[in-house]
N, CA, C and O of each residue as an XYZ file, in Angstrom:
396
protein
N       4.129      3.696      4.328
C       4.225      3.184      2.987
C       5.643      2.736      2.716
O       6.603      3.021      3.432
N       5.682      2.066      1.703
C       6.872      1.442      1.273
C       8.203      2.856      0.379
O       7.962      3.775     -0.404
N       9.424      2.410      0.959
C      10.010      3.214      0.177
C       9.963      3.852     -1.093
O      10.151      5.021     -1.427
N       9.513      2.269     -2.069
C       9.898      2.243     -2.994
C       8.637      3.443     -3.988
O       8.882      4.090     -5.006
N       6.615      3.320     -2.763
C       5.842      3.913     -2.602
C       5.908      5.443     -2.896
O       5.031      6.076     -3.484
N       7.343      6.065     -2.289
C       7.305      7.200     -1.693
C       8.109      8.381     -2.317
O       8.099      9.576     -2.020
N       8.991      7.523     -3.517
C      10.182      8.201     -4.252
C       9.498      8.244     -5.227
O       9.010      7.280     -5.818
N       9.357      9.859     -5.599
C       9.068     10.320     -6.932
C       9.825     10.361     -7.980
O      10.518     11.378     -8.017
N       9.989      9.492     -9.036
C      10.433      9.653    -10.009
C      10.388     10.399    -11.172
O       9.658      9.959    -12.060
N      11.234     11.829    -11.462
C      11.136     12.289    -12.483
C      11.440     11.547    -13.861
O      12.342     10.774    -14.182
N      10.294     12.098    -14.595
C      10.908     11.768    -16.159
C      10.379     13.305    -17.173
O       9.941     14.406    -16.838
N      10.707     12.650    -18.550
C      10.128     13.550    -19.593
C       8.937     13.551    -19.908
O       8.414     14.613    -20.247
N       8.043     12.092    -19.869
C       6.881     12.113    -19.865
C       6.148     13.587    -19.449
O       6.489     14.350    -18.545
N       5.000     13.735    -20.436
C       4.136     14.416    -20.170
C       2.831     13.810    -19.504
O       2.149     12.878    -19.931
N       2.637     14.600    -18.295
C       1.504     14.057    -17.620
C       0.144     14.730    -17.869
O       0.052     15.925    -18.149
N      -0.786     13.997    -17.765
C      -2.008     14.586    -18.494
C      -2.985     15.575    -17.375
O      -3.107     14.802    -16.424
N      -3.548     16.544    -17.091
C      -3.934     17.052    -16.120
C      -5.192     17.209    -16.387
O      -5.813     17.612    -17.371
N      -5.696     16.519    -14.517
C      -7.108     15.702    -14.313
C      -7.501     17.603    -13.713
O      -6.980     18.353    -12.887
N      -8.931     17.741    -14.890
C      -9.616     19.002    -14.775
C     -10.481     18.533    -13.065
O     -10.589     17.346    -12.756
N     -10.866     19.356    -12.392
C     -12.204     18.696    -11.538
C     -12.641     20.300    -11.493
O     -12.107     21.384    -11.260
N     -13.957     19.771    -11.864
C     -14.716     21.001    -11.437
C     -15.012     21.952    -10.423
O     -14.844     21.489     -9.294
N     -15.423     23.206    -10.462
C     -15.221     23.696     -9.024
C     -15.812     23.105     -8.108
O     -15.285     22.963     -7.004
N     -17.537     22.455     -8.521
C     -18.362     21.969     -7.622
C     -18.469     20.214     -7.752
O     -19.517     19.685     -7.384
N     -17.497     19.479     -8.215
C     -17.255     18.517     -7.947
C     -16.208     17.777     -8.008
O     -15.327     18.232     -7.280
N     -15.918     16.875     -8.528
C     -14.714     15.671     -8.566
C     -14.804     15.262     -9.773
O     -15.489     15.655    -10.718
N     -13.869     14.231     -9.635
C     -12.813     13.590    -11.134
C     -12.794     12.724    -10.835
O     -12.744     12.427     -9.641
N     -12.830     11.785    -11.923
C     -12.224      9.921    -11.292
C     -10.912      9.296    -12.276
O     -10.696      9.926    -13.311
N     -10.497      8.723    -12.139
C      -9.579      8.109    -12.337
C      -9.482      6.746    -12.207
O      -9.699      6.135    -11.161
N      -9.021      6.058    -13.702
C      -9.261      4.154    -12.905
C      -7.404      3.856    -13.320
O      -6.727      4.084    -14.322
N      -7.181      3.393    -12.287
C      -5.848      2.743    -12.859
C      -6.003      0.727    -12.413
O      -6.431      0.071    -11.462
N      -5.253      0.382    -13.994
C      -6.440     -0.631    -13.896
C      -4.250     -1.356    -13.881
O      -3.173     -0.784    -14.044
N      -4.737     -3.031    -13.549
C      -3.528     -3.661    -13.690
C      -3.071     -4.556    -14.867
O      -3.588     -5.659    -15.044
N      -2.002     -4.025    -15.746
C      -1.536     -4.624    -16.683
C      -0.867     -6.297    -16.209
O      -0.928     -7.317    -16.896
N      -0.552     -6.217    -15.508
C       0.241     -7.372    -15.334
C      -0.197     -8.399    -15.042
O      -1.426     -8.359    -14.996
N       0.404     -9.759    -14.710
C      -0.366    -11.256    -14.223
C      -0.312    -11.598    -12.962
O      -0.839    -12.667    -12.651
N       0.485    -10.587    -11.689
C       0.947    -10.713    -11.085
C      -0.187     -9.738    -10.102
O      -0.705     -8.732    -10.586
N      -0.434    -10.127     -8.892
C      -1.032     -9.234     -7.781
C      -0.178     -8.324     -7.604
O       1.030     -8.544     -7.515
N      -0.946     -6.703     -7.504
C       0.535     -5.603     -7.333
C      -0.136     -4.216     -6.626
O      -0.996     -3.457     -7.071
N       0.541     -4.196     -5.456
C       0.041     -3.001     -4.442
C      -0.020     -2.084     -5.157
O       0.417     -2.008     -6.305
N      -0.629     -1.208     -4.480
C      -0.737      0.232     -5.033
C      -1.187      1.532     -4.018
O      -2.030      1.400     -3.131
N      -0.539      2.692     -4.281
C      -1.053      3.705     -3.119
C      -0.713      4.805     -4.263
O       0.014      4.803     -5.256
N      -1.424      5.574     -3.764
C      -2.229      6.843     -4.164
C      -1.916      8.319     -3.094
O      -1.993      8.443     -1.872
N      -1.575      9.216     -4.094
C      -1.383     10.576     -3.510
C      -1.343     11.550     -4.485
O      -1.014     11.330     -5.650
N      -1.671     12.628     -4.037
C      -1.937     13.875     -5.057
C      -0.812     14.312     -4.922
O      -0.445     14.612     -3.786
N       0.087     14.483     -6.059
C       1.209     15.296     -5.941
C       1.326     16.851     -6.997
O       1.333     16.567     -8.195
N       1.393     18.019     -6.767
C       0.822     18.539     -7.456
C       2.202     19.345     -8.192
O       3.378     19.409     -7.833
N       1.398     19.973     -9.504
C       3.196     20.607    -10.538
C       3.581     21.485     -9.562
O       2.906     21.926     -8.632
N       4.963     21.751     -9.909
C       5.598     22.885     -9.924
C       4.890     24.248     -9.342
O       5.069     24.949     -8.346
N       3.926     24.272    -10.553
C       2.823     25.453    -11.186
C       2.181     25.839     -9.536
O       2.247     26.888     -8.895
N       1.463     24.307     -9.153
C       0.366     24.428     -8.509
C       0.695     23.731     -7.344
O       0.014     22.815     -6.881
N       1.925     24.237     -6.783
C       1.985     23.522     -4.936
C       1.276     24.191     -4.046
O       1.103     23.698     -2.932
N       0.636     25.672     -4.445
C      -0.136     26.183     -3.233
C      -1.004     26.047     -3.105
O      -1.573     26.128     -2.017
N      -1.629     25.713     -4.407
C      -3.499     25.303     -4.643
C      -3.422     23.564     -3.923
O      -4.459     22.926     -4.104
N      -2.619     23.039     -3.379
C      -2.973     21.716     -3.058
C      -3.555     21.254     -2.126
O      -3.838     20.056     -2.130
N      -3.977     22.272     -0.815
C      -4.866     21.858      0.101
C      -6.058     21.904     -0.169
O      -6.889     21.589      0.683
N      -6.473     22.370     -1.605
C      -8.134     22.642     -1.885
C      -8.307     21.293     -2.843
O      -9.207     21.340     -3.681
N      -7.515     20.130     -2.765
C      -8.011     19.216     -3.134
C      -8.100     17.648     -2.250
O      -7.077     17.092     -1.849
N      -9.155     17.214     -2.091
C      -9.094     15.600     -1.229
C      -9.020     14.359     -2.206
O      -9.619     14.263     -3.277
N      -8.094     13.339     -1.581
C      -8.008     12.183     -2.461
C      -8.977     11.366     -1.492
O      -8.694     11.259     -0.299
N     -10.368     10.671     -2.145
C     -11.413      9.673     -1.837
C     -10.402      8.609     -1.114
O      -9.215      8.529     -1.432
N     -11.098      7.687      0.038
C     -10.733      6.521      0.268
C     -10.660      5.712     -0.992
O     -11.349      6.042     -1.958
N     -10.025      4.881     -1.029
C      -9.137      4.455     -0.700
C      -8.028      4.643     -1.185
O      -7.946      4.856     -2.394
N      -6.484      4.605     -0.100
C      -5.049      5.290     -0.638
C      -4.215      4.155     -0.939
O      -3.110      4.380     -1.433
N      -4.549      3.058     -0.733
C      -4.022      2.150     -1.143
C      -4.695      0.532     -1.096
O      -5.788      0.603     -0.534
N      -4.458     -0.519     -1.404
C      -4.554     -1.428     -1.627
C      -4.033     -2.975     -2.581
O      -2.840     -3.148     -2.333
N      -4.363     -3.666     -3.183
C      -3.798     -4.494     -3.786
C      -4.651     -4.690     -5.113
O      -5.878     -4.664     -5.014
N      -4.059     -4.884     -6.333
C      -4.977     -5.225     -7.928
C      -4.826     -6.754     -7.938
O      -3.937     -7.453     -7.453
N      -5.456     -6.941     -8.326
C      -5.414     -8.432     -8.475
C      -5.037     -8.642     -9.520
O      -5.456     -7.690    -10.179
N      -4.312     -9.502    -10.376
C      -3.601     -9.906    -11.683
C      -4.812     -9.493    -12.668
O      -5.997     -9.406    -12.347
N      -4.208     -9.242    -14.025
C      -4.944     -8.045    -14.945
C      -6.440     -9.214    -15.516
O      -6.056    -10.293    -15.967
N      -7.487     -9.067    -15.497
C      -8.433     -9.645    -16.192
C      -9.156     -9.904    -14.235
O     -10.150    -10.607    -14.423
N      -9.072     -9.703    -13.037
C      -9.330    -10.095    -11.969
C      -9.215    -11.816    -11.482
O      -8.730    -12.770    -12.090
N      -9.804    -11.742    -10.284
C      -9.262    -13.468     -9.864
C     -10.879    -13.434     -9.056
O     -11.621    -12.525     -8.686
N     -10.940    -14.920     -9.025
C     -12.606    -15.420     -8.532
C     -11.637    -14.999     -6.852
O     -10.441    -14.806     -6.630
N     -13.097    -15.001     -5.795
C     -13.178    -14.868     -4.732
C     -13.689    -16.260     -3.882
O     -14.905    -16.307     -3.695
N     -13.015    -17.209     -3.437
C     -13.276    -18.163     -2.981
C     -14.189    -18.400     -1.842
O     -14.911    -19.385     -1.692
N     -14.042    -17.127     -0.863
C     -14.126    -17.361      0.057
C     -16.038    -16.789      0.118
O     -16.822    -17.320      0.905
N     -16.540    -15.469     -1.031
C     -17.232    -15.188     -1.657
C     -17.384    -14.648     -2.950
O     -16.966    -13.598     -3.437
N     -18.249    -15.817     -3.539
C     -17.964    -15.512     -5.483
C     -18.947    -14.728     -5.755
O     -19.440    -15.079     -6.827
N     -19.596    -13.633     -5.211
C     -19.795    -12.599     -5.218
C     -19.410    -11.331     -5.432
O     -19.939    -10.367     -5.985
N     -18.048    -11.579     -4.707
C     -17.071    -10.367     -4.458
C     -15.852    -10.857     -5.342
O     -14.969    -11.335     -4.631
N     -15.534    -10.871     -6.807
C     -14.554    -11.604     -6.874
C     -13.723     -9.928     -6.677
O     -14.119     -8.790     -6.425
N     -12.122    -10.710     -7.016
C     -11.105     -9.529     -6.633
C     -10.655     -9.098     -7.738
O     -10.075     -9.775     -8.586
N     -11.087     -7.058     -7.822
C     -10.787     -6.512     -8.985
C      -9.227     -6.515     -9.653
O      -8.209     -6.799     -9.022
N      -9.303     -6.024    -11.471
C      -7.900     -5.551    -11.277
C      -7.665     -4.160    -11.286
O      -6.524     -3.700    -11.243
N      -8.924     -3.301    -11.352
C      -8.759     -2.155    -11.269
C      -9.393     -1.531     -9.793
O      -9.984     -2.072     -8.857
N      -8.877      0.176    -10.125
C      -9.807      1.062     -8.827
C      -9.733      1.954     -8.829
O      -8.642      2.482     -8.616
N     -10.805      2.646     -9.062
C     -11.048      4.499     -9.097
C     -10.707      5.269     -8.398
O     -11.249      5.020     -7.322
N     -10.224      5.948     -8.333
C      -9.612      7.225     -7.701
C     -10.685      8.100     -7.717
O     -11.460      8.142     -8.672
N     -10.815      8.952     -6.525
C     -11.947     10.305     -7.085
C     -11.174     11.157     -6.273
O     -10.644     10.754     -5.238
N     -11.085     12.257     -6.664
C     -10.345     13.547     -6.679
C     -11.689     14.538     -6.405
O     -12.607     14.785     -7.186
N     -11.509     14.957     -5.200
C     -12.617     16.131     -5.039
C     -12.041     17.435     -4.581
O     -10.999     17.376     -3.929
N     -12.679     18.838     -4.879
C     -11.720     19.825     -4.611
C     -12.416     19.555     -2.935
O     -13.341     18.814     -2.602
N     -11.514     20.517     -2.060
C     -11.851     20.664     -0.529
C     -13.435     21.247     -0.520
O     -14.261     20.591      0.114
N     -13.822     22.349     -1.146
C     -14.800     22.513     -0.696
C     -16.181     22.215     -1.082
O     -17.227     22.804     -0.813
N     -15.853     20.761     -2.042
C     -16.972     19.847     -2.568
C     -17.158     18.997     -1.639
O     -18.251     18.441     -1.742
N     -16.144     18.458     -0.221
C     -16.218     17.438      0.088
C     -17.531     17.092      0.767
O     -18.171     18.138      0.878
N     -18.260     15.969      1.312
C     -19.431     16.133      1.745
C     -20.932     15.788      0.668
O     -22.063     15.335      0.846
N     -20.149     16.294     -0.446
C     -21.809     16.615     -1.507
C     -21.869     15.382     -2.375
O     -22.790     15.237     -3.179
């Protein structure tokens, strides 16, 4: 991944914390504000609180990819498939994975 990918930036922001159930998963859409195509990658980083509980959770394919400028873009090649600007995340604990 890209450096820029990989550096966690602290702030004051309060971050909102994604519940997942014991016997399943969570989703998450992070969708694209901008006009501009803009990578994106994905990782569970967990508080302070909770660095030991972090192997009992899996992040779903896919960890990264590209949004397409905010409102999506047609697919030329198939206008079927046009190209999103968003993409769900699903968060499953470890021992949901499978179900």
């Amino acid at each position: 991944w890209p450096t820029w990918a990989t550096g966690v930036k602290r702030s004051d922001d309060t971050v909102p914390l994604l519940p997942v159930p014991r016997s399943g998963h969570a989703r998450v859409r992070v969708t694209n504000i901008y006009r501009t195509w803009e990578p994106w990658f994905a990782s569970i980083i967990p508080s302070d609180e909770a660095k030991g509980v972090l192997s009992a959770f899996v992040l779903d394919e896919p960890h990264s990819g590209t949004l397409a400028p905010r409102g999506g873009a047609n697919n030329v090649c198939d206008v079927s498939k046009p190209y999103e600007d968003s993409v769900d995340l699903v968060v499953r604990r470890a021992s949901a994975v499978g179900e």
